[in-house]
N, C-alpha and C positions, 0 to 999 in steps of 0.2 A: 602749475599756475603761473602766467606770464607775469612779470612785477609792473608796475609805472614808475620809473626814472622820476624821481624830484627836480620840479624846474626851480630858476630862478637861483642856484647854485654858484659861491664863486667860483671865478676861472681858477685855473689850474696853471702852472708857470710850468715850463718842458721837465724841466727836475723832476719837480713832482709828479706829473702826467707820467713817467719817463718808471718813478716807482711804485706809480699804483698799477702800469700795467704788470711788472716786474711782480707783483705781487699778485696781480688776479692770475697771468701765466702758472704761479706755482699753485695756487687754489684749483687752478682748472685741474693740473698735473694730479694733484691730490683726490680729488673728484673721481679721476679716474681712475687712479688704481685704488679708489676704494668698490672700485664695480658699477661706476656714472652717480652714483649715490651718497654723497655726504651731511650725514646729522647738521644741523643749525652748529651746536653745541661745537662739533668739530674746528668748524668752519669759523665764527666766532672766538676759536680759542686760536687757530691759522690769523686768520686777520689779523690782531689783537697783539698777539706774543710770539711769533714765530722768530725765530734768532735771527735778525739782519732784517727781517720783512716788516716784522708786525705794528703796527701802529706804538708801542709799548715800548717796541724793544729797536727801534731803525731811527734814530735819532732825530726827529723832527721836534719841533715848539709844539706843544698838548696844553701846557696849563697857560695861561693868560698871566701877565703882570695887572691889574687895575690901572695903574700909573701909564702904562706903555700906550698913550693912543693913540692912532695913529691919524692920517690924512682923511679914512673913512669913518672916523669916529668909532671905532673898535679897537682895545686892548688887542696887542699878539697872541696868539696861541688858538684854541679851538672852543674854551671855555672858560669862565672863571670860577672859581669854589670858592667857598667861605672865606677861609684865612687869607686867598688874597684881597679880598674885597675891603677890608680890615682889620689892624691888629687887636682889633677886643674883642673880636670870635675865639683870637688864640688866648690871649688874656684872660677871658670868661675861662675858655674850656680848662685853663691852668686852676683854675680856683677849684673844680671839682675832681681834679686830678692831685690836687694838694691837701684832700679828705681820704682821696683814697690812698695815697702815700702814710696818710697819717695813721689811717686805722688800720692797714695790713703791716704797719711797722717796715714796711718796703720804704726803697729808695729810685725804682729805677722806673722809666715808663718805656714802653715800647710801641712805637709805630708803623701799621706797614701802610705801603707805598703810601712815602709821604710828599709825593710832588713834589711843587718848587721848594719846600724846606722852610713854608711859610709859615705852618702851625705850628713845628719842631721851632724853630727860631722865637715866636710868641710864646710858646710855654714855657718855652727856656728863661727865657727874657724877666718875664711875671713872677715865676718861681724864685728868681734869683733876688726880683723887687721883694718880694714877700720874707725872703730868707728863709728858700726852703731848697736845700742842696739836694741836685737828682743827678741820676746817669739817664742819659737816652742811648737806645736804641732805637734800628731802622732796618726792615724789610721790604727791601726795594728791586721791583723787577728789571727795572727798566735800568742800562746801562748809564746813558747820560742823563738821567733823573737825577740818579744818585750823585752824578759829579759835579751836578746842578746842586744838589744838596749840599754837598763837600763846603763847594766853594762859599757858600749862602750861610753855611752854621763852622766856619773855619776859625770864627774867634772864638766857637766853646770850648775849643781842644779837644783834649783827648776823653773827654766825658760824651761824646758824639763818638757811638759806632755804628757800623752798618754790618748787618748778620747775612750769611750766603743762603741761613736755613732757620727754620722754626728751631727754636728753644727745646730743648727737651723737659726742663721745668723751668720754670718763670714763677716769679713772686715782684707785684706793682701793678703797675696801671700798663695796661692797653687801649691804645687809639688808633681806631679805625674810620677813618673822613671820605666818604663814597669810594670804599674798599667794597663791598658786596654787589654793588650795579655795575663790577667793570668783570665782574667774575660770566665766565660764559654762559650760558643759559638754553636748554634744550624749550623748542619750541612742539606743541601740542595745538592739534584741531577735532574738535567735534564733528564727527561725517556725520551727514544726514540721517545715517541709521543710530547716533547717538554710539557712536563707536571712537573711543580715541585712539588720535592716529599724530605719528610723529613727523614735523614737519623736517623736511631737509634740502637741500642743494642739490640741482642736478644742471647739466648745460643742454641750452636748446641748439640746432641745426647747426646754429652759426655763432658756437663757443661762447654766447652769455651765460649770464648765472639765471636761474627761475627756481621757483620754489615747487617741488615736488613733496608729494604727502603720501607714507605707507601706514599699514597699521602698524599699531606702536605696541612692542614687546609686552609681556608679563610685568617686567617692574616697571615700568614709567604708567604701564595704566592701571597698574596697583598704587602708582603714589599719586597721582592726578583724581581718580573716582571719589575718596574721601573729602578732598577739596572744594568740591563743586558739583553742582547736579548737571547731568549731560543735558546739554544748549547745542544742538545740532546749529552747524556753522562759525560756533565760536573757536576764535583762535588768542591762544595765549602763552605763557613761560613760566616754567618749572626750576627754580635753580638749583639743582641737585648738588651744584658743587661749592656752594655758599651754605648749604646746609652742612655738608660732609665738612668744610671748612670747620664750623662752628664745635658742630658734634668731637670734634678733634680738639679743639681748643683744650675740653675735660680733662685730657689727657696731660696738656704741658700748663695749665696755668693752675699753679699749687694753691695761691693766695692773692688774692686782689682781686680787680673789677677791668670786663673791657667795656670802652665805650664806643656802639659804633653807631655813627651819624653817616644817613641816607637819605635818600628820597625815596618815598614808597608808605605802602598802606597794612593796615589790619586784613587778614583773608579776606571778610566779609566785605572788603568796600576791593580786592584787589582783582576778584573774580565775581565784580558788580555784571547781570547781565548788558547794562549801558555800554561797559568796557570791553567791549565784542571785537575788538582786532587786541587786544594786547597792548603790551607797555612800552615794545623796544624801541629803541631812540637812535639816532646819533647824531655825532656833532661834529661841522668841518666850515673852521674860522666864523665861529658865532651862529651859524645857520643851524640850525634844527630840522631833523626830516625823518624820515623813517626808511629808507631805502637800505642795507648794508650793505647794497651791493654797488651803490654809487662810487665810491672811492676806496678801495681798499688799500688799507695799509695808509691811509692818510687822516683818517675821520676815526670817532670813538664809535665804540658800540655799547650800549646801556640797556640794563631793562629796570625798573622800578622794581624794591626790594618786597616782596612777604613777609613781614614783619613776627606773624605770626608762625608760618613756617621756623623763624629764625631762631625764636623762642623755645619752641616743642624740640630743633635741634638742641638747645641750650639746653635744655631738660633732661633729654638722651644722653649727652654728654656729660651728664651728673654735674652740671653749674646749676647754680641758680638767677631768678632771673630777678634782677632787682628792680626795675625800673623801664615804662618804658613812656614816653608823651612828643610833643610837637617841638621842634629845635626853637622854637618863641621862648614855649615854656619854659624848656631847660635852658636857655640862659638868661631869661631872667629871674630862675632861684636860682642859679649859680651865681649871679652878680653881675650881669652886664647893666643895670641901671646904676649899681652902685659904681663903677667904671667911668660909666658916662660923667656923673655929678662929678669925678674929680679933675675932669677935664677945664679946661677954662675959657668959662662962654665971653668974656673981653676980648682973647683971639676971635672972632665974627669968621675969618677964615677957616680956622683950623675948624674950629666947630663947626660951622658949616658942611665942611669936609668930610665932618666924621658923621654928622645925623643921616646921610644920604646914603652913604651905605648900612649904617644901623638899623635905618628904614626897611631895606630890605632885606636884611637877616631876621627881623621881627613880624613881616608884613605876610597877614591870611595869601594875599592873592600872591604873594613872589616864596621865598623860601620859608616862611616862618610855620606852615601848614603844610607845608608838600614835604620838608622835612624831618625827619624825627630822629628820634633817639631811642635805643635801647639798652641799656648796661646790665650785662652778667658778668659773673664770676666765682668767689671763693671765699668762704674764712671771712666775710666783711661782717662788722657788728652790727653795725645801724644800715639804716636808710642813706641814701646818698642824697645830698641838697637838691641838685639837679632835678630832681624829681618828688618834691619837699610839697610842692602844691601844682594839680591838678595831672597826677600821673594818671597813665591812659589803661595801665597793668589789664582792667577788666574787658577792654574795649579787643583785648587779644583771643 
């Protein structure tokens, strides 16, 4: 199936042009010795993270400053996440992270890929206001992330490490901040005869990328059928490897809770028949589009989390699943109101400053609804705050 190129995209500077062909050259090369046929899943995980290539791992600006704007009225980087938008996203999330320190008796939190070192840097920050001494750790893919972090969390010392590999057991808190929608994702179609079929990568005549579609194995249309009733035509994503994540988790995390904040839906609204192309995304210097194959190695590649999915992995994995509702909700029973008030509205600037992006961590139509939250884990006694009023647990 032939794609349509996103218009209205920006330009590209010879650098960068220079390494996105660099990188579709080795996509093609892969392509073909996979037999002209390459999975989504593959392909997305090439882009993405390939050592020296991948958008992930080849050192370009990914996360936005807020602060940085520039001449075209856009922040640097490709997008902005919560904590940088504001430090009382990181400030709030310390407060629920400061319950779960308290009632697993742990000390330490762990994050992975934690971008620019903005939420590590805020909970550290909050924690320390509160008088609540932690270790962090950090699981980071990406090379110059992480030095990017270094440099950004260099005054906590040596209580800031970064880990090469998962834990073998862990006891504290887990944060996880759009860790699931960067994970790769195998893509799936309804054929006409109501047959699932796995979508993939193939090159047309004259070495573009197009999306070709075969039937899809015994396990992928054994974990796709229970999901959803066949919708001949519909096309969507499975993340197999955000579950196998999670389900894994069981294994290293002896005691405490993770929390992981996404964008994405409950099953029943995530495979709505309305949502008849899917969820995948990307993003290259603030534009949104849906093509992955417009820039590779320069732009992100996303797909909206199954929440539900994510859960039933938790399940499997012998966690349990404590909590799950809208990132509104959860922080404001974790205390981002009570934050605000102690801010001080005589500064007209500062305050000002600060309600515009509160706005939109809080707000139906921007992230306060398209967000959410789910925390599992371990050994925890009570309820976590976060989820104190109007948790969504049943809506799974």
């Amino acid at each position: 199936m032939p794609r349509t190129a996103p218009s209205s995209l920006p330009p590209l500077d010879p650098d960068a042009q220079a390494h996105s062909n660099h990188v579709a050259q080795a996509l093609r090369a892969a392509i073909q010795a996979a037999g002209g046929w390459l999975p989504f899943d593959a392909f997305m995980d090439q882009a993405l993270y390939a050592p020296g290539l991948g958008y992930y791992t080849a050192g370009a600006v990914k996360l936005a400053e807020a602060s940085q704007d520039k001449a075209d009225g856009l922040p640097s980087g490709d997008f902005v996440t919560a904590p940088e938008l504001t430090p009382l996203f990181a400030f709030t999330v310390a407060r629920q992270a400061r319950q779960v320190l308290r009632d697993s008796g742990t000390s330490t939190i762990l994050e992975f890929g934690a971008g620019s070192g903005a939420l590590a840097e805020g909970v550290l920050t909050e924690l320390d206001r509160l008088g609540v001494p932690a270790q962090y750790r950090i699981v980071e893919v990406s090379a110059d992330l992480r030095e990017r972090q270094r440099r950004r969390l260099a005054a906590h010392g040596e209580r800031v490490q970064w880990l090469d590999a998962l834990p073998g057991a862990f006891e504290g808190c887990v944060l996880a901040n759009e860790v699931l929608d960067a994970m790769p994702v195998t893509l799936f179609r309804w054929s006409e005869q109501a047959v699932v079929q796995e979508r993939g990568v193939a090159l047309d005549e004259a070495g573009a990328f197009v999306w070709q579609d075969r039937p899809a194995g015994a396990a992928l249309t054994q974990a796709v059928t229970p999901r959803m009733p066949p919708l001949p035509g519909y096309v969507s994503e499975i993340n197999l490897q955000a579950e196998a994540w999670i389900r894994g988790m069981g294994g290293w995390l002896t005691r405490g809770a993770a929390l992981l904040l996404d964008y994405g839906f409950p099953r029943h609204e995530y495979y709505h028949p309305q949502r008849a192309g899917g969820t995948l995304m990307c993003h290259l210097r603030h534009h949104a589009h849906a093509d992955p194959f417009a820039a590779p190695g320069l732009q992100d590649i996303t797909a909206h989390v199954d929440f539900t999915a994510m859960a039933d992995a938790a399940l499997a994995g012998g966690l349990q699943v404590l909590g799950y509702t809208s990132q509104a909700r959860f922080l404001m029973n974790a205390g981002l109101m009570e934050l605000m008030a102690e801010q001080d509205p005589a500064d007209v600037r500062a305050y000002a400053a600060m309600v515009s992006p509160v706005q939109r961590l809080l707000s139906e139509a921007e992230m306060g609804e398209l967000f959410k939250v789910l925390a599992v884990g371990k050994g925890m006694p009570g309820p976590l705050q976060g989820f104190s009023r109007g948790d969504r647990l049943g809506s799974l």
